[in-house]
C-alpha positions as CSV (number, residue, x, y, z in Angstrom):
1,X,125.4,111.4,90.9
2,X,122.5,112.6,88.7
3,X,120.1,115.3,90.3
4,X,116.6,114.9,88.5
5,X,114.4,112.0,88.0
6,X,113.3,110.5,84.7
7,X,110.1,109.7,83.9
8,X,109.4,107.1,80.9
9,X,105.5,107.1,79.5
10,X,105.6,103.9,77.4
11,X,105.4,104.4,73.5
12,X,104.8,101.6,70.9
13,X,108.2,100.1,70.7
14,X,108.8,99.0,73.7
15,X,109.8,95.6,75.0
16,X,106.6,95.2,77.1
17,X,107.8,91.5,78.8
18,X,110.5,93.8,80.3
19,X,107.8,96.8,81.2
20,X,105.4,94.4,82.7
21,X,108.0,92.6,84.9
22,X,109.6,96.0,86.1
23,X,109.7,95.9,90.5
24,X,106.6,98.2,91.2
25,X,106.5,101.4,94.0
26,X,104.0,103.9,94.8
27,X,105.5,107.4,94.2
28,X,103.9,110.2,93.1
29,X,100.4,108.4,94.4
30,X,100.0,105.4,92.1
31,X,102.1,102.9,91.4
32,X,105.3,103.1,88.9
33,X,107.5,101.4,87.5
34,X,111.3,101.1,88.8
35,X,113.7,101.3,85.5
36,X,116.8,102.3,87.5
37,X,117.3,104.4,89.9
38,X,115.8,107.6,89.6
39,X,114.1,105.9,86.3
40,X,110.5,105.0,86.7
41,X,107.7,104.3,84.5
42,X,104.8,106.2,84.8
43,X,102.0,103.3,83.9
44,X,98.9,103.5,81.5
45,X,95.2,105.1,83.4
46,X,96.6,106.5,86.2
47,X,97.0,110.3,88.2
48,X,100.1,111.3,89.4
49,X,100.5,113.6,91.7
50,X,103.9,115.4,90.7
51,X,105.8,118.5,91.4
52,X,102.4,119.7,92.9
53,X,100.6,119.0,89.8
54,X,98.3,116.5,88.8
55,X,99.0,114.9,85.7
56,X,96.9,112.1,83.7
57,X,99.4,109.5,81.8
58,X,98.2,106.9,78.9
59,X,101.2,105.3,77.0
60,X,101.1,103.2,73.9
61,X,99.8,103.4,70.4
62,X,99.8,101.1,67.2
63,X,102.8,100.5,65.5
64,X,102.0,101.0,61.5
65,X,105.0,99.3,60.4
66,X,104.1,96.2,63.0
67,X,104.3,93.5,59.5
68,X,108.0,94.5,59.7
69,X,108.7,93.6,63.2
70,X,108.5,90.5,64.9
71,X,106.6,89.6,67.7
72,X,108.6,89.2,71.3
73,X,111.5,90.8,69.6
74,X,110.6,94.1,68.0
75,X,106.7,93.9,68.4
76,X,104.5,93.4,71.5
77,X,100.5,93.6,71.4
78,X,100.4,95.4,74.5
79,X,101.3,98.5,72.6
80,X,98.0,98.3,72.7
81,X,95.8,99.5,75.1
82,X,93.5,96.9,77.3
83,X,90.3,96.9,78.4
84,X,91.4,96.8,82.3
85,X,94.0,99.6,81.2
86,X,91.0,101.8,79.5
87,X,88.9,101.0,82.8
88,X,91.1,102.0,84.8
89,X,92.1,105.3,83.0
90,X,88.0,106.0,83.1
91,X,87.6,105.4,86.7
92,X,90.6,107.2,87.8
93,X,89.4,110.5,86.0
94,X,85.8,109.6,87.8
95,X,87.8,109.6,91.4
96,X,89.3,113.1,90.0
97,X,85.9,115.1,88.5
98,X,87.5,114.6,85.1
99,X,89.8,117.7,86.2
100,X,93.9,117.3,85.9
101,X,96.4,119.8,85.3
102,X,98.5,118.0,82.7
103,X,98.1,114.8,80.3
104,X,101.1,112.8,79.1
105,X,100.3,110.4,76.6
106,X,102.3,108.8,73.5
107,X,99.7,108.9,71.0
108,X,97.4,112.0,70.7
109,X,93.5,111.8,70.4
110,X,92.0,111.7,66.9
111,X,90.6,115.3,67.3
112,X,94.5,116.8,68.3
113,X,95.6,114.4,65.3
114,X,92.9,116.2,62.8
115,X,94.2,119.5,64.0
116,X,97.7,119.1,63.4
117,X,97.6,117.4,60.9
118,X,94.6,118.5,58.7
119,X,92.2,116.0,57.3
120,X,94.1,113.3,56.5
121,X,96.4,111.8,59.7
122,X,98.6,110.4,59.5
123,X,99.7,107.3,59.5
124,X,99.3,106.0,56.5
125,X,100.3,103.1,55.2
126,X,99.6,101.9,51.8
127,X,97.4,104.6,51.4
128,X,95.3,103.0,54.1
129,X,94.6,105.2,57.2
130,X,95.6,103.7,60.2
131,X,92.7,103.9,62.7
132,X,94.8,103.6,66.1
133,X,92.3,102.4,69.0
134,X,94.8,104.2,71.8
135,X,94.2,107.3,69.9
136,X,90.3,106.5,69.7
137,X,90.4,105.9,73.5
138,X,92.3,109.1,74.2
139,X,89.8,111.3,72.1
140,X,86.8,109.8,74.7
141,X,88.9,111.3,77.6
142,X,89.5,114.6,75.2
143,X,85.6,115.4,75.2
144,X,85.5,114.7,79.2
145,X,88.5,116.0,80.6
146,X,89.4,119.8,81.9
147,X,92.8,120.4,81.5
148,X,95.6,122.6,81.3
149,X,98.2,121.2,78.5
150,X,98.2,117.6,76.5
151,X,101.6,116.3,75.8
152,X,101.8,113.9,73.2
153,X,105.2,112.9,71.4
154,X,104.3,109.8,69.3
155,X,104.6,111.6,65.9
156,X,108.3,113.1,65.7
157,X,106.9,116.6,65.4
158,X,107.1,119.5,67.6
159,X,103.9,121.8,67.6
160,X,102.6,125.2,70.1
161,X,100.9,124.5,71.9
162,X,97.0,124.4,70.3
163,X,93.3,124.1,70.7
164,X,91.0,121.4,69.3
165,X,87.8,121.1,70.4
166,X,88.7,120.3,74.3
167,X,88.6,122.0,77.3
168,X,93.0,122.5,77.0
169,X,95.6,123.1,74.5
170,X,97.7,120.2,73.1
171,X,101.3,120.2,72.1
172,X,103.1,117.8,70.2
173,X,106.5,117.0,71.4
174,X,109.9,115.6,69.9
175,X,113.4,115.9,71.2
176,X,112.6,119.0,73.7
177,X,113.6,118.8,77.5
178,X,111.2,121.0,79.3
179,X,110.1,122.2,82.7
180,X,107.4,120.2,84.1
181,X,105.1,123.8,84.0
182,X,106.9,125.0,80.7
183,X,103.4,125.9,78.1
């Protein structure tokens, strides 16, 4: 039998008919997602409470090669965030003074992007910045929110962890397995 527990935080490519229809549980105080056992997904604008940490988690982010996929088969709009998604990721940080330990998100706000990056973030397409409204979003909660570390993996890079203009470092993650506390 497997020993640990796998937490998914949605990313752009999903197949979001099977997210959205997953059986739903409270663990970890808010509701999740069961995959499979031991498998859960951790859904968009909510605070879990996890190995004694609290932790922030906001999936999704735009797709810039979405007028190569299909919709319903390699393309879903809910990569997307919604307005009742955003709402809810605004009044949860409310209930929690805008203080968390950790934040797990797919995309990264604009201001961790411009950091990492430099001036000109990627993605882009045609020479055409792509101006990703999750990232947008996020980079509202990035001038609220105390925090320890920002994880953020939709970019397939690996970074330190860094400082940009937040009260906590971000790291950029791709292919690592860490410790829930690792910096």
């Amino acid at each position: 039998g497997r020993n640990w527990t796998t937490l998914v935080v949605d990313g752009n490519h999903e197949n979001f008919d099977l997210m959205d229809a997953l059986p739903t549980e409270e663990r970890w105080g808010a509701p999740v997602g069961v995959i499979a056992p031991n498998v859960f997904h951790l859904r968009r604008g909510y605070v879990y409470r996890i190995a004694g940490k609290s932790v922030f988690v906001f999936g999704g982010a735009e797709s810039v090669d979405r007028a190569l996929r299909t919709p319903g088969l390699s393309w879903w709009a809910r990569e997307i965030l919604s307005f009742e998604e955003a709402e809810r990721g605004f009044d949860t940080l409310e209930e929690v003074d805008w203080k968390v330990d950790y934040v797990w998100t797919h995309a990264a706000p604009e201001r961790a992007l411009r950091k990492l990056f430099g001036r000109d973030t990627p993605p882009l397409v045609g020479g055409r910045r792509v101006r990703d409204p999750v990232s947008w979003y996020l980079n509202e909660i990035a001038g609220k929110l105390e925090f320890s570390l920002w994880r953020f993996g939709h970019y397939h890079v690996e970074s330190e962890a860094f400082a940009a203009d937040s009260r906590g470092l971000f790291r950029a993650e791709y292919r690592q397995v860490r410790p829930i506390d690792a910096p």
